[in-house]
C-alpha positions in Angstrom: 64.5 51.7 36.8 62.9 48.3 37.6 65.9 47.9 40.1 65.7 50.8 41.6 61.8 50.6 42.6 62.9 47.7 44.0 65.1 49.0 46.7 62.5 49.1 49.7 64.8 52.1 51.0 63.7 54.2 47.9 60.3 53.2 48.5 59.9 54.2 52.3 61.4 57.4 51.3 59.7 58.6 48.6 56.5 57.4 50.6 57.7 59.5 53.1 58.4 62.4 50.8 54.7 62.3 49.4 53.1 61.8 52.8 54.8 65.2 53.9 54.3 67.0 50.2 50.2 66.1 50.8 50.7 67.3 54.4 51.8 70.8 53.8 49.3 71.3 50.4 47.0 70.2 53.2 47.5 72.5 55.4 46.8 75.6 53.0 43.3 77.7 53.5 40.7 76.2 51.0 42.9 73.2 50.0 41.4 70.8 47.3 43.5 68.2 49.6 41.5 69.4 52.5 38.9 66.5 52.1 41.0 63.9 50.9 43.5 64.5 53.6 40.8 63.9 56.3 41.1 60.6 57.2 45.1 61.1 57.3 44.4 63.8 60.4 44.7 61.2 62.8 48.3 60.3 61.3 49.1 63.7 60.3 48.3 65.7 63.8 50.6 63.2 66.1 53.3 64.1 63.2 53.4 67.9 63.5 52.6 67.9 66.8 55.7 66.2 67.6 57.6 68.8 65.0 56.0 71.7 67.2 56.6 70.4 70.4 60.3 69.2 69.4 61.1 72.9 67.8 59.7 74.1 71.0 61.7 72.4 73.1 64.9 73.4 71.4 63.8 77.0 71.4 63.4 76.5 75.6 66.9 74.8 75.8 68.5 78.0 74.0 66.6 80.6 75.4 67.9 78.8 78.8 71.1 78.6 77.6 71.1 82.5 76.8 69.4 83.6 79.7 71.3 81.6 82.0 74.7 83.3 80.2 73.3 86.8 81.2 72.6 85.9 84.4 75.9 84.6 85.3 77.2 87.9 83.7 75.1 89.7 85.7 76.3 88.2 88.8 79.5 89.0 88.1 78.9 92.4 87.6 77.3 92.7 90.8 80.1 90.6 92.7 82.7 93.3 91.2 80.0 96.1 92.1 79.5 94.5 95.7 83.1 94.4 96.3 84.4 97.6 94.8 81.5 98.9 98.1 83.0 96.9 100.5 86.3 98.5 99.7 85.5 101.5 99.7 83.2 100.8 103.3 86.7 99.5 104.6 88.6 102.5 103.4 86.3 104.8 104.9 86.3 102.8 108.3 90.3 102.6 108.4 90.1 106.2 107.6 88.1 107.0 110.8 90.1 105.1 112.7 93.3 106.8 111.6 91.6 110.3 111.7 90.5 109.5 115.9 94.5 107.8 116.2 95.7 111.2 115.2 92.9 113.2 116.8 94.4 112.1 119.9 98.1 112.4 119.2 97.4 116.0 119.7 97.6 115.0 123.7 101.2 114.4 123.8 101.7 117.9 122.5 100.1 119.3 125.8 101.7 116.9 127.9 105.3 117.3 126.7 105.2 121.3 125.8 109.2 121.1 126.4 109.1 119.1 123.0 108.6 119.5 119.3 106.6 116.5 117.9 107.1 115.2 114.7 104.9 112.7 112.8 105.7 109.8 110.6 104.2 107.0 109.4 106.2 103.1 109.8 107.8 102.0 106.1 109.2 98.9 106.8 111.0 96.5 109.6 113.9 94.1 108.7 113.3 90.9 108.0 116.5 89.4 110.0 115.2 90.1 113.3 111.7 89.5 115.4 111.0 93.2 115.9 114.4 94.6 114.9 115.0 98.3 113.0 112.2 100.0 112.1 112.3 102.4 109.2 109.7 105.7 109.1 109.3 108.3 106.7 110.9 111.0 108.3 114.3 112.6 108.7 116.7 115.1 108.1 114.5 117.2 105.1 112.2 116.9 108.4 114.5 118.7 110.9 115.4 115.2 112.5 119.0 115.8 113.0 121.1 113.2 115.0 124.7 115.1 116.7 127.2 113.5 118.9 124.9 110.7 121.7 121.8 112.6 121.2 118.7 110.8 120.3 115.2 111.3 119.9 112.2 109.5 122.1 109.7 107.8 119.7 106.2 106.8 120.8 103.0 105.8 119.5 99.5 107.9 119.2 98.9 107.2 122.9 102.3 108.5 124.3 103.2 104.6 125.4 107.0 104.5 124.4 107.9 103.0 121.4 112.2 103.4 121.0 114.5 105.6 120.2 115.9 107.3 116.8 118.9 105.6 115.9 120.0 107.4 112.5 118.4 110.1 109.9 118.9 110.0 106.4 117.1 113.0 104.1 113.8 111.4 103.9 113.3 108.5 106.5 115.1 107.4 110.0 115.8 104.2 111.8 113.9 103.7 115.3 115.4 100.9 117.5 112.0 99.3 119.5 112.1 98.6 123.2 112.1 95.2 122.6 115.4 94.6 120.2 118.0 93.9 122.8 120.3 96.7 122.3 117.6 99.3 123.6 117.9 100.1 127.3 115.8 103.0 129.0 115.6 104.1 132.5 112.4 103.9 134.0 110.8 104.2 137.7 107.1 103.2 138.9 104.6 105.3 138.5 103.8 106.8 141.7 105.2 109.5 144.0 108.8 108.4 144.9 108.2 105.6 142.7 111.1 102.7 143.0 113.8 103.9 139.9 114.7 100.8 137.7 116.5 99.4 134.2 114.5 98.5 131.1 115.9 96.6 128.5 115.4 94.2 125.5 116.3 90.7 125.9 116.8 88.1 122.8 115.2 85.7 124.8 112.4 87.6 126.0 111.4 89.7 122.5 109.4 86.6 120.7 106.9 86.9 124.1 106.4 90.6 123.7 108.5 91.5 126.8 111.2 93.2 128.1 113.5 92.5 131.2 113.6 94.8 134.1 117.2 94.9 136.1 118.8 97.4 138.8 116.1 96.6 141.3 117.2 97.4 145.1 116.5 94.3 147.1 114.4 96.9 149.3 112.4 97.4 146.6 108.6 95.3 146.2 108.2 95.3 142.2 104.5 93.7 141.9 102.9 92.4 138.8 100.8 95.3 137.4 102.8 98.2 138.4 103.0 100.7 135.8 106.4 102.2 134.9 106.9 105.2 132.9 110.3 106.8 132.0 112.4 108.5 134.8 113.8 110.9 132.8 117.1 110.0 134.2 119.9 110.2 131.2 118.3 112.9 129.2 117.5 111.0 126.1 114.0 110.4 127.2 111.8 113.3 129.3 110.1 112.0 131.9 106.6 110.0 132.1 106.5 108.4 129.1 104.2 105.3 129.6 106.0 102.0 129.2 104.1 98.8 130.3 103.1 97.1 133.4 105.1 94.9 135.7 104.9 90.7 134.0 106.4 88.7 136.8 109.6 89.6 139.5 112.0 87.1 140.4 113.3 87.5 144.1 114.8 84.1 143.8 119.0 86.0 143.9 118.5 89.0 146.3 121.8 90.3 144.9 120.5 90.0 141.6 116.4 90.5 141.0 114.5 90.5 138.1 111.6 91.5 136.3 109.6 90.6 132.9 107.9 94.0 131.4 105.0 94.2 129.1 105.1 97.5 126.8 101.7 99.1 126.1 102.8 100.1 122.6 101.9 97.1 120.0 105.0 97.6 117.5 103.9 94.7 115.0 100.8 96.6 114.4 102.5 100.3 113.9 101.3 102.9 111.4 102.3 106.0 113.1 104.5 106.9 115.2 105.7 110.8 116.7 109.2 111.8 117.5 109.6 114.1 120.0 112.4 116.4 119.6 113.4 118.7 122.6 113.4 122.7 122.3 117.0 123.9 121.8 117.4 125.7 125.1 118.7 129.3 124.7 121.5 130.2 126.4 121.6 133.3 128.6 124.9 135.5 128.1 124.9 138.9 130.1 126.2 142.3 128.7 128.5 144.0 131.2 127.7 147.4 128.9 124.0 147.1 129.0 123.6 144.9 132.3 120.5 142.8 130.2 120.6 139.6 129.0 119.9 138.2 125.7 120.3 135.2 124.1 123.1 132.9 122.0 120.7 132.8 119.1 120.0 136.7 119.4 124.1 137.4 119.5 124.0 135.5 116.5 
């Protein structure tokens, strides 16, 4: 025991042990202690002071801690609530816009009443190729039906010319643009007895956006900015279509003279496109019995 009381570690602790043990009975209402403890206010106060203010510290460090965890949760939930909005703001604003694109397809109905207009929206373009195939959703479940060298016109929602249906399947077709090189259209400038020319695509023009312009008469003046439109020459495309504006003309070869062509349509930024499909003409067939005329499809 002697050996024990010896140890000054066992002394500073129990010490310390009584010190806190006279502390606490002190601090009870009415406290015999009360009196005695008096003069030990001046060590005791710093002591629980100290406690207090520590235990209050650590209660503001985890009540930061917590509130700062809600706060960040919050923010993420308005982050996903923020965007979630401006998705649905950007829906509704590509919606308009496709809603006044289609609003004014309805034109090239009035301007082409000799034609049957089918829309379609763009699916896909091949890879392979700058601006090669492109694929809609439309075909023969559609009453697109390719026979023998016909072909249908294609354009975009403001009539400008985009190519020419190439094949049908049942539920989509294949559109060759302007620009792929084996497309070739006859077109004239747009004006009264307008100069009659060759548009084409061109493998080394297509990366610029252009197309080349051939069968130009040497008496012909081609001048950059001169709109050309479809002659309607050939019968695969009716007449007037808007195709782009006169680049640059090249009178350096008289014998041969060339042109670069800018198309109005913007194919790399297609969504919709119409096909125009021309009436089936009726035949007229006359009746020697009757003397009237009727119709193939009314024969049967």
């Amino acid at each position: 025991m002697r050996r024990l009381f010896a140890n000054k570690w066992f002394i500073i602790a129990l010490v310390a042990v009584f010190l806190v043990a006279i502390i606490i009975l002190g601090a009870i209402p009415n406290s015999p202690l009360d009196k005695v403890l008096t003069p030990l206010r001046a060590v005791a106060n710093p002591i629980q002071s100290g406690i207090k203010g520590f235990g209050t510290k650590v209660d503001d460090y985890w009540a930061a801690i917590t509130d700062g965890v809600a706060i960040r949760k919050r923010n993420e939930e308005l982050s996903e609530e923020i965007a979630r909005l401006q998705h649905e703001v950007q829906q509704g604003e590509e919606a308009i816009i496709r809603y006044e694109e289609l609003k004014d397809a309805f034109h090239i109905k009035d301007t082409f009443s000799d034609y049957d207009i089918f829309g379609s929206s763009v699916l896909s373009r091949e890879a392979d190729e700058w601006f090669s195939v492109i694929r809609i959703d439309a075909g023969k479940d559609d009453g697109l039906e390719l026979t023998g060298k016909n072909s249908y016109a294609v354009v975009d929602t403001q009539s400008n010319l985009i190519g020419r249906v190439i094949e049908t399947n049942n539920n989509d077709s294949k559109v060759l643009p302007l620009l792929h090189e084996g497309f070739t259209v006859n077109g004239k400038v747009n004006e009264v007895n307008g100069a009659v020319i060759i548009i084409s695509g061109d493998a080394s023009l297509k990366r610029q956006g252009l197309c080349l312009v051939t069968g130009i008469d040497e008496d012909v003046v081609l001048e950059p900015g001169d709109e050309i439109v479809t002659s309607g020459d050939g019968g695969l495309f009716p007449q007037g279509i808007p195709i782009g504006t006169i680049e640059e003309v090249d009178y350096s070869d008289p014998l041969n003279i060339k042109a670069t062509l800018r198309p109005y349509a913007q194919i790399d930024d297609l969504k919709d496109v119409f096909i125009m499909v021309p009436y089936e003409k009726e035949e007229e067939v006359s009746t020697e019995e009757t003397g009237e005329t009727s119709t193939a499809d009314e024969q049967g």
